[in-house]
C-alpha positions in Angstrom: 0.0 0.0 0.0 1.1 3.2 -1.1 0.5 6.3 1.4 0.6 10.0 0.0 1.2 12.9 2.5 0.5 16.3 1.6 2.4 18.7 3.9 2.7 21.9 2.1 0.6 24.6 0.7 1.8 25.6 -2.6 0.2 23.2 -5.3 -2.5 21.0 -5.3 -1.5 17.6 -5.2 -3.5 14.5 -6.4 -3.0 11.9 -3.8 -4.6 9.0 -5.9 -2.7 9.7 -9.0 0.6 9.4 -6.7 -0.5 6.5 -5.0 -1.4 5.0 -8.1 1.9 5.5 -9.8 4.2 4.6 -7.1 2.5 1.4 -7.0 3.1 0.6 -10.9 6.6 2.1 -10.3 7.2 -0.7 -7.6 5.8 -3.3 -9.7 7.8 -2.4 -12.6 10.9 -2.6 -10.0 10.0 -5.4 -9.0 10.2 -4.6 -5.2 9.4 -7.6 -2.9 7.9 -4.9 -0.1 4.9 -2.6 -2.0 4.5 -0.2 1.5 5.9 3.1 1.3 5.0 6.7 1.3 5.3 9.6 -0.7 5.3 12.7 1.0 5.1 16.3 -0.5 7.3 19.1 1.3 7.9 22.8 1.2 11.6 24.1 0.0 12.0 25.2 3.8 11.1 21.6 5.2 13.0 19.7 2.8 15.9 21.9 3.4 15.7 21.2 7.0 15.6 17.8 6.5 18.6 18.0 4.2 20.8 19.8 6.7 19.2 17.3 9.4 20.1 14.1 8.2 22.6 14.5 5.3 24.8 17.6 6.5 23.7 19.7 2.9 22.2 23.2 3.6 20.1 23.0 0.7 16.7 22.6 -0.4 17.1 19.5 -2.4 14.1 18.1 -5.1 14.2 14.1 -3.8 14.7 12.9 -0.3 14.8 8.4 0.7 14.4 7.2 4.3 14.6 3.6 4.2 12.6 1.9 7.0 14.8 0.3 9.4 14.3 -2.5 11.7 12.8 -2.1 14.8 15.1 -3.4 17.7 13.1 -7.2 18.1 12.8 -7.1 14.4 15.1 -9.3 12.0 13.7 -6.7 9.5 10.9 -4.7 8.8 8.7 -6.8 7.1 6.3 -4.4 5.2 7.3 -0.7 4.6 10.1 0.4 2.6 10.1 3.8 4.1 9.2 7.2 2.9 10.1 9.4 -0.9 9.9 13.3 0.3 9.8 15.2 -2.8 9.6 19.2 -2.9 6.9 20.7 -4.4 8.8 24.0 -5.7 11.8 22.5 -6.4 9.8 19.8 -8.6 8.0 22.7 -10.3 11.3 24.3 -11.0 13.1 21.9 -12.6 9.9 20.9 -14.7 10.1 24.3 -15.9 13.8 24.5 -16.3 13.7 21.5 -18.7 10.6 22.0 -20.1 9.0 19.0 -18.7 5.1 19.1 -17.3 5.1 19.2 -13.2 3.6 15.5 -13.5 5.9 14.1 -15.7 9.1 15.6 -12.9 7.3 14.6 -10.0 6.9 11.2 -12.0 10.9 10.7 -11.7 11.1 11.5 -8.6 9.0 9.1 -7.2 10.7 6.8 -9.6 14.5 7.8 -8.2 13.2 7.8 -4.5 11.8 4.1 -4.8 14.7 2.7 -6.1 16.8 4.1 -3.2 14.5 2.2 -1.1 14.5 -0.8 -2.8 18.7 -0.7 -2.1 20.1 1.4 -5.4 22.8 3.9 -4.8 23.9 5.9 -7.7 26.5 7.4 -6.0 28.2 3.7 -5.5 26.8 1.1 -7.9 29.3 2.3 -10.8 25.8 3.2 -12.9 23.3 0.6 -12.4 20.5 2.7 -10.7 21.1 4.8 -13.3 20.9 2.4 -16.1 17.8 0.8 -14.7 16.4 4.3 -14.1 16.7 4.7 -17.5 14.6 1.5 -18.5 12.1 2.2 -16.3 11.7 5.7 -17.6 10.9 4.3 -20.9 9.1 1.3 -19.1 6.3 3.9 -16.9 6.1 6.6 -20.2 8.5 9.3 -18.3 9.9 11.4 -20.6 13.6 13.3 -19.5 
C-alpha cells in the first residue's frame, strides 16, 4: 500500500494519481515490499531535512528514508520507508527542462523508490542509473 502525505501549501496535489503510480513504479521494479510513502514538502522543510540528516544546507528536489528495523525485528517486514519530494523545487526543474510538473514529479518518485529498494547511484558504478533509464521508458517518463 502506497500512502501520499500532503504537507505543504503551494500546489494541489492529487493523492490517488501518486498513490497509483508509485505502486506501478514498484511493480515495474520489482520490489518484494509494495509499502511506502510519498510525501510532499515545502523548500523550507525539505531543506531542514537535508541539513538534518545528510549535512547539505540546501533545499534539495528528492529525499529516501529507508525503513529500518525495529530493535526485536530481523527486519521490517512491510514498509520500505518514505520518498519526500519538494513541491517547488519539482516545479522548478519541470520548468527549467521544459517537462510538465507530472511528468518531474513522476521521476522523482521513480528515483526515490529505487533508493528504497537498495540502489545507490553514487556507489553502484551506474546501475541505478541504467535501470532508471529502463524504467523511464518502461512507466512513459519522458527526460
Amino acid at each position: 500500500m502506497i500512502e501520499v502525505v500532503n504537507r505543504q501549501r503551494r500546489r494541489r496535489i492529487n493523492s490517488e494519481q501518486w498513490r497509483a503510480f508509485a505502486e506501478e513504479a514498484l511493480r515495474a521494479i520489482g520490489a518484494k515490499k509494495h509499502n511506502a510513502t510519498i510525501v510532499f514538502l515545502s523548500d523550507r522543510a525539505i531543506r531542514e531535512l537535508n541539513r538534518r540528516f545528510r549535512g547539505e544546507h540546501y533545499a534539495t528536489d528528492v529525499l529516501s528514508f529507508p525503513s529500518l528495523p525495529e530493535p526485536f525485528e530481523k527486519e521490517n517486514q512491510s514498509q520500505l520507508g518514505e520518498v519526500v519530494i519538494s513541491v517547488q523545487r519539482a516545479t522548478a526543474q519541470a520548468q527549467s527542462n521544459r517537462l510538465s510538473f507530472d511528468n518531474e514529479v513522476k521521476q522523482l518518485i521513480l528515483h526515490g523508490l529505487l533508493h528504497l529498494c537498495g540502489y545507490d547511484h553514487e556507489t553502484d558504478n551506474g546501475e541505478m542509473n541504467r535501470l532508471e533509464l529502463r524504467l523511464r521508458k518502461r512507466l512513459g517518463i519522458w527526460a
